[in-house]
C-alpha positions, 0 to 999 in steps of 0.5 A: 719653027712656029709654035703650031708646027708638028713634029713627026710624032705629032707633037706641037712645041711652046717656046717661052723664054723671060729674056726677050724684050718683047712677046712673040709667037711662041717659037725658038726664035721668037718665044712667049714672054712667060708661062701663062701665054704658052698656057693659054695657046696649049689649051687651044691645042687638043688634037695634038701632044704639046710640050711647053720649052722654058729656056733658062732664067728666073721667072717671078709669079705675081701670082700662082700659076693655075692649071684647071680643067681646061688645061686637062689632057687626053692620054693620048695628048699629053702636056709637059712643060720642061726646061730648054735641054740643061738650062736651069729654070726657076718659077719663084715667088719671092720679091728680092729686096735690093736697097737697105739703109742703116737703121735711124729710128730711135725707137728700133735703135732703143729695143736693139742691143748696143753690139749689134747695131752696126751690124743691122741694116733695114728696108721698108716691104711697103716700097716694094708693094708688099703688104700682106705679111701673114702671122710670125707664127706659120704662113708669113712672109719669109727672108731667105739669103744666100740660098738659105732660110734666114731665122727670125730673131730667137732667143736663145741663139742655140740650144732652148729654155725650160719652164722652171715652174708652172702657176697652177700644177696639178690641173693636169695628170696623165698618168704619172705626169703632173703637169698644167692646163693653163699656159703660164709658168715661170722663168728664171732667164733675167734676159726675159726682163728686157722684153717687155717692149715687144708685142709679138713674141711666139714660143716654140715649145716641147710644152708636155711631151717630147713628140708633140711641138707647138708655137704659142703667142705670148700674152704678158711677161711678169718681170715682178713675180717672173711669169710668162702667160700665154695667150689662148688656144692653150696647148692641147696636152697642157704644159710641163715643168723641165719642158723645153722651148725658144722664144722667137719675133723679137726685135731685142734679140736679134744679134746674130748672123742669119737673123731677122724682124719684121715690123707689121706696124710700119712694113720695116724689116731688119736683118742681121746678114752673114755676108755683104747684101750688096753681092747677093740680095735677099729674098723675101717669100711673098706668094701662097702657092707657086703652082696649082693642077686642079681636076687636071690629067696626063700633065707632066713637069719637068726639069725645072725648080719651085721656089719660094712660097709662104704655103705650098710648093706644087698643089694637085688635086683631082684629075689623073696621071700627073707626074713631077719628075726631076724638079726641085721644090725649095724654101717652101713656108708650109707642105713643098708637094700636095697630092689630094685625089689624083690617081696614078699621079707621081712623083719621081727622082726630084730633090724636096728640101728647105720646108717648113712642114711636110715635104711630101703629102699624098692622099689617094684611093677609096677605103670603101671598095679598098680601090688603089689611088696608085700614087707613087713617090718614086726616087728622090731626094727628100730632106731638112724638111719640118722646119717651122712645124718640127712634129708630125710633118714627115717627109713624106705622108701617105692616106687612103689605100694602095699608094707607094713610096719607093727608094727615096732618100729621107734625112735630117729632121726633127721628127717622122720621114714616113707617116701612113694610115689607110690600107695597102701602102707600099713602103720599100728599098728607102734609105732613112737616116737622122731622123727624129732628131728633136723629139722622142717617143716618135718613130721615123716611119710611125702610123698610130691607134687605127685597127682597120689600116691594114695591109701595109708593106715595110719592105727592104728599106735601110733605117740608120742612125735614129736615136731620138733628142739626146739619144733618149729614145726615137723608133724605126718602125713605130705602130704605136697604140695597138695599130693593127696589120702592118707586113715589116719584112727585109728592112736593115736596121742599124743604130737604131735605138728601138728598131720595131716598136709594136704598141700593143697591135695585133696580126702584124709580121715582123719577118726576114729582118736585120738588127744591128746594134739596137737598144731594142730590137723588137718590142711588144707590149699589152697597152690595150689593157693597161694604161692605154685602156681610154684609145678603146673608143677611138679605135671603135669609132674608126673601125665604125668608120668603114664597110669591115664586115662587107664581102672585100674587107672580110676578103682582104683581112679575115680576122678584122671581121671578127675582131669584137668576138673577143678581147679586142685590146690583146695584141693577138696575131702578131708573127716574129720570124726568121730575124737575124739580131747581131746584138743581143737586145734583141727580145724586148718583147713585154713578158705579159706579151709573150703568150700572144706572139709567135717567135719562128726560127730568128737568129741571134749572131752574139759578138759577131758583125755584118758585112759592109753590105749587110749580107750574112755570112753565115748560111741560116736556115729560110733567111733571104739575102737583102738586096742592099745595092737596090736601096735608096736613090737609083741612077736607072729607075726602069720605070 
């Protein structure tokens, strides 16, 4: 079959495969060598809906893979490139690095501790045409062995440090939190002494609240008077004493299984491996990105799995109508999937893990004339995401208006899975569990201190086991900073520490709910008028940022038009009803609160337990049975 043979339905097939000695002509017996020359021949083809077959093997980019706007398709002549039936294909951008030597050079045998010698071995990235290694801090060059990401060398090898006291405390006051601007503390870890040979040390660190994490360079350590300083930019928030961090990129201390340095001086780079490299090579992520669709439509990928990038995974910007279905996105430096401006665009039943940002960032849809961006991220797998960034990347983020994220799977991070602003979003029928595992203060589905973001739906999702950095106090749903607009309703909630925490919004509906064994059930405070009082001149600014007095915002919601005729900071509007709690921490609502909250007909169901499924027994007067078995990952989508 020649690769300009049609189909019946018209369609013309691409064949590729990286076996063949040889380019060919694009056919099953005589297939293209790689992508890009399937690529070139499909953009001569427009009359006609082509399907690019990749047989299975392991593909390694030397560069990205660009689609641009003379790959863009008709809607009637579509392009997908897929994987040759159940074949497992792999577009990587990683180098695998194949010879290692003991280490010999007296000045890195001289900074590595005398147990761990015999275990380090050492190849040179110059050798293998590698020179570009990035910053230790984020969107470096990465090693990763046996399928997983391997750790720059830390210390401590498990749990963190804590600032023990700060130089100059007192420079920094927020509320009732003494802290300090500038990033220089004591330490009383005698280990900290041995480091003074190292040049490239970063922190990872709590620095002043538990829901804010950031990398710092290392300036200078003080063995005398024991004081790490920290180079400039400092900490936004500033720093504070008892905080927690890790110390990573030393040489010193690499003494365990997984671990690894890198030299940017000389290009060596040492490794520490759990099992012989000689069954397994380790990879090194060498590319930025792996694929780019820019102002791109009707593009489908399928089937196939993204590998390897110091940045992102897939990029799409522009354009229309692009889907990503049934692909893995895998050890990605920074956001596994990008999707800027690309309406109708999806992405379905894939599985997004081993990242080190945000799994998932969508953004779509015009605030102006409130039209929908329609992007959808449908049913997949999504998890062990916020690797290196561990705070305010989810696992998956949503902007602008009208887009949807339905029955996907989220689990295992430090921080959010959902993160949203803008107006219309579905959120329903996802399973979120261990979540914000490292951080407190922080929800797993959070959007904050914005009044204009309205008309969200939370619906039928199952949220379970949050419970926030030592069980210290994580959210379910979090509008935090008088967030305004926001429709929860037929969401499970279970071991969930505060289930609903609405800081000081207003016009939000909290309905047909259940609650099950929660510190906090529902919470609503008057923080507008209290000791958030300063968040009044950002929520100004964004309200000034959009059309909220033109005919289609006042259509869609009615009170926000009038919302500065009265106090603006009260959390007025909000509706609690027909929630059914099986505990009875039910009502944290702030008791100065109360006279602006309407409570309707919620149950309270003492000492008694919900089913395996969640349905209630009891027959409670307007409660709807939630649809358990339709939440999270579904075999049949019905799209």
């Amino acid at each position: 079959m020649l690769a300009n043979d049609s189909h019946a339905d018209e369609s013309v097939y691409i064949y590729v495969s990286n076996k063949v000695n040889l380019n060919g002509e694009g056919s099953l017996s005589s297939p293209y060598k790689s992508l890009l020359n399937a690529l070139a021949r499909a953009r001569k083809i427009k009359n006609k809906s082509v399907t690019i077959v990749v047989r299975g093997g392991i593909y390694t980019l030397n560069k990205t893979v660009e689609l641009t706007d003379e790959d863009s398709r008709d809607s009637k002549f579509p392009l997908m490139i897929t994987s040759f039936k159940n074949e497992e294909v792999v577009i990587s951008g990683a180098k695998e690095l194949n010879t290692w030597n003991e280490v010999t050079d007296p000045a890195a045998l001289k900074r590595i501790q005398s147990s761990s010698k015999k275990n380090i071995y050492v190849t040179n990235l110059f050798k293998y045409g590698v020179s570009n290694f990035g910053s230790a801090k984020l969107g470096g060059v990465e090693l990763y062995h046996n399928d997983k990401k391997m750790l720059l060398a830390r210390y401590p090898n498990n749990g963190l440090l804590k600032i023990n006291k700060l130089v100059k405390p007192g420079s920094k006051i927020v509320r009732s939190h003494t802290g300090s601007v500038e990033g220089q503390f004591y330490y009383d870890d005698a280990t900290i002494d041995s480091w003074t040979g190292e040049d490239d040390i970063y922190l990872n660190g709590y620095w002043f609240w538990d829901w804010k994490q950031e990398i710092q360079a290392v300036k200078s350590i003080d063995t005398k008077s024991k004081i790490i300083s920290l180079k400039k930019p400092y900490h936004v928030y500033g720093y504070k004493r008892k905080q927690e961090y890790f110390a990573f990129n030393i040489l010193t201390e690499l003494d365990s299984k997984n671990e690894w340095y890198l030299d940017r001086g000389n290009g060596d780079l040492y490794f520490y491996p759990s099992t012989e490299i000689t069954n397994e090579k380790p990879k090194l992520a060498v590319i930025d990105n792996i694929i780019s669709l820019n102002n791109v439509s009707n593009i489908t990928v399928k089937n196939i799995t993204f590998s390897y990038a110091k940045n992102n995974g897939v990029f799409i910007e522009g354009g229309e109508q692009n889907l990503l279905e049934n692909v893995v996105v895998k050890h990605i430096g920074n956001t596994a999937i990008s999707i800027l401006n690309s309406p109708k665009t999806k992405v379905v039943s894939s599985h997004i893990y081993s990242v080190g940002g945000s799994a998932i960032s969508i953004h779509g849809g015009n605030r102006d004339e409130l039209i929908s961006g329609d992007i959808c991220i449908i049913n997949n797998n999504i998890h062990d995401y916020a690797k290196t960034i561990k705070t305010y990347q989810p696992g998956i983020s949503i902007r602008g208006v009208g887009n949807c994220v339905i029955n996907n799977e989220i689990f295992n991070a430090p921080h959010m899975a959902i993160y949203f602003e803008g107006n219309n979003h579905t959120i329903k029928y996802n399973e979120i569990y261990n979540v914000v595992k490292e951080s407190n203060d922080a929800g797993a589905i959070y959007a904050g201190r914005d009044w204009t973001s309205r008309g969200t739906v939370i619906a039928n999702n199952y949220l379970h086991n949050i419970q926030g950095y030592k069980n210290k106090g994580a959210k379910g749903i979090y509008l935090d900073d008088e967030f305004s607009g926001v429709t929860i309703e037929n969401n499970i909630f279970d071991n969930v520490y505060d289930a609903v925490f609405i800081g000081g919004g207003k016009d939000n509906v909290v309905k047909n709910n259940l609650f099950i064994n929660t510190f906090r059930s529902i919470y609503i405070d008057t923080r507008g008028i209290g000791w958030a009082k300063k968040a009044l001149s950002q929520l100004l600014q964004k309200l000034n940022q959009v059309p909220y007095k033109s005919d289609i915002w006042k259509k869609s919601y009615p009170t926000l038009s009038n919302v500065l005729k009265v106090e603006p900071r009260l959390p007025v509007g909000n509706l609690i009803e027909n929630n059914v709690f099986f505990d009875d921490g039910w009502n944290a609502i702030r008791e100065e609160a109360i006279p602006y909250i309407q409570l309707k007909n919620n149950h309270l169901l003492v000492g008694e337990k919900p089913t395996n499924d969640y349905s209630v027994s009891k027959n409670l007067h307007n409660f709807k049975a939630i649809q358990f078995e339709k939440i999270g990952i579904q075999s049949s989508l019905g799209l």
